[in-house]
N, C-alpha and C positions, 0 to 999 in steps of 0.2 A: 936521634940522639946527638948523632954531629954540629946538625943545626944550632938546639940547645948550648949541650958546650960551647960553642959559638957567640952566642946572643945573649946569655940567660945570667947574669950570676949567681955560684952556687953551684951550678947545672954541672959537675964534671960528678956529681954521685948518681947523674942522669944511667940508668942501666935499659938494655935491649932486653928483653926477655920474650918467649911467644906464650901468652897469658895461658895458666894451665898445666904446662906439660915441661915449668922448669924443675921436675921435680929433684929434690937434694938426696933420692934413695932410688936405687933400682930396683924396677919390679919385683915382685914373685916370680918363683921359675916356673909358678904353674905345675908343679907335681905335686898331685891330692894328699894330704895327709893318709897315713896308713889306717885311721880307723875312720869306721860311721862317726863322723862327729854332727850329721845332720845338717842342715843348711846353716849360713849365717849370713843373716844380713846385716849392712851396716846403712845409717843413715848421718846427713852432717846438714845441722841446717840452726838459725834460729828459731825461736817458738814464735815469730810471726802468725799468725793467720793462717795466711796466704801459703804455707808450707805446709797445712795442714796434717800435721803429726799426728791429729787423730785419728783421720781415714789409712794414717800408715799402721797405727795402732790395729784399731780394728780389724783391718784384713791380717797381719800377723797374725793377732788372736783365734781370728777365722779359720787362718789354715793352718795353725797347730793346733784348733780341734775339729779339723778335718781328719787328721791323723793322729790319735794321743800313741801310737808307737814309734812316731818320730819326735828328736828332739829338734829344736831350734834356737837360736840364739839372735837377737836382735843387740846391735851396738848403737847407741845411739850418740856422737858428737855435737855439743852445741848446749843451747839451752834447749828448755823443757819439761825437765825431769818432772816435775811438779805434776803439767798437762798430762806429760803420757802415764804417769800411776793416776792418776785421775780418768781416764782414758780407758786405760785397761781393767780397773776395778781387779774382780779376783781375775791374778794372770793365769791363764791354764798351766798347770805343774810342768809340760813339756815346752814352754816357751820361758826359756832366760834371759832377760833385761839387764843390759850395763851400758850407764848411764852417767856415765865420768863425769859429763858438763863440758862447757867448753875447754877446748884444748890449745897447746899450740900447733901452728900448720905442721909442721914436723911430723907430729904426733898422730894426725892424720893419714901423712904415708906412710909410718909406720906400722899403724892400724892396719891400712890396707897389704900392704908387705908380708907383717909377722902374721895378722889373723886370717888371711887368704880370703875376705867374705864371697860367700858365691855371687853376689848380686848389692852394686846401691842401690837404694830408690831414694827417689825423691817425685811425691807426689805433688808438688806445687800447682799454684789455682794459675799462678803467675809468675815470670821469669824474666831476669833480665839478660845478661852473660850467663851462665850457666856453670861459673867458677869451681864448685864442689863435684859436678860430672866430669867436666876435663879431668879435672886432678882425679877422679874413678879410671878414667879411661886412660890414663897417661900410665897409671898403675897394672893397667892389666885386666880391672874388676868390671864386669859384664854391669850394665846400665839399665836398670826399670824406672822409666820415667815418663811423666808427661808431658805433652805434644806445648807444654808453654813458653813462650816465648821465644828462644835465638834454640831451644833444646831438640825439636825438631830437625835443624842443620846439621845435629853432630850424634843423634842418635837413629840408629836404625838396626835392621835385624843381624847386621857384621858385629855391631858391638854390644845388642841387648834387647830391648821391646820400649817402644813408644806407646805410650796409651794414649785412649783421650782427655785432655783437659777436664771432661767433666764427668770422669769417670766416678763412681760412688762405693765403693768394696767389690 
């Protein structure tokens, strides 16, 4: 950044930041809600491909009718909306869908903050930085993810579960 300002015109709105974990909200304290509120997961991605919202789909579906006397709630950030009710067809009665759409970053760590999800996932075929897991981890929120691309360096069994890439439900 020094450099920058230095050299660059313009360059003095240059900011250091460590990609991830500036977050503008402090975490959760990490004490459960008093009631069963059942799991919640949260997801944050585009509807790319490559993110594959429907194998996140599907496995949700799976294991809330593995158990129809647990509830769960799935948060979804981002686009989508369209894919994953497409996706899910009829959602089983104990799995709850909110589906905002895209949000702002803010909005995001508040997500993770006020709604405490037990777990993100992001099952990607592919990855680059892993921008939406830092900011999971930087909050607090335990990490299901795949083994793709830079996700591997920052997930492991301290902060959550790595799958493999080519995992299928």
């Amino acid at each position: 950044a020094e450099h920058l300002r230095g050299t660059v015109d313009g360059a003095a709105r240059v900011v250091v930041a460590p990609l991830g974990v500036d977050r503008p909200l402090e975490p959760s304290d990490g004490r459960c809600d008093p009631t069963d509120r059942g799991p919640v997961v949260l997801t944050c991605s585009s509807a790319a491909d490559v993110k594959r919202l429907g194998l996140v789909a599907r496995s949700l579906a799976r294991a809330a009718e593995s158990d129809p006397t647990r509830s769960w709630t799935w948060i979804h950030l981002g686009d989508g909306a369209d894919q994953i009710r497409e996706e899910l067809g009829d959602v089983p009665s104990n799995l709850t869908t909110e589906l905002p759409g895209p949000v702002p970053r803010i909005e995001v760590f508040r997500c993770h903050r006020d709604r405490r999800p037990d777990a993100f996932v992001n099952l990607s075929s592919s990855e680059g930085v892993p921008l939406t897991i830092m900011e999971a981890m930087s909050m607090g929120t335990p990490v299901v993810a795949t083994a793709a691309g830079g996700t591997g360096e920052i997930v492991d069994s301290d902060v959550g579960a790595l799958l493999p890439v080519d995992i299928d439900c």
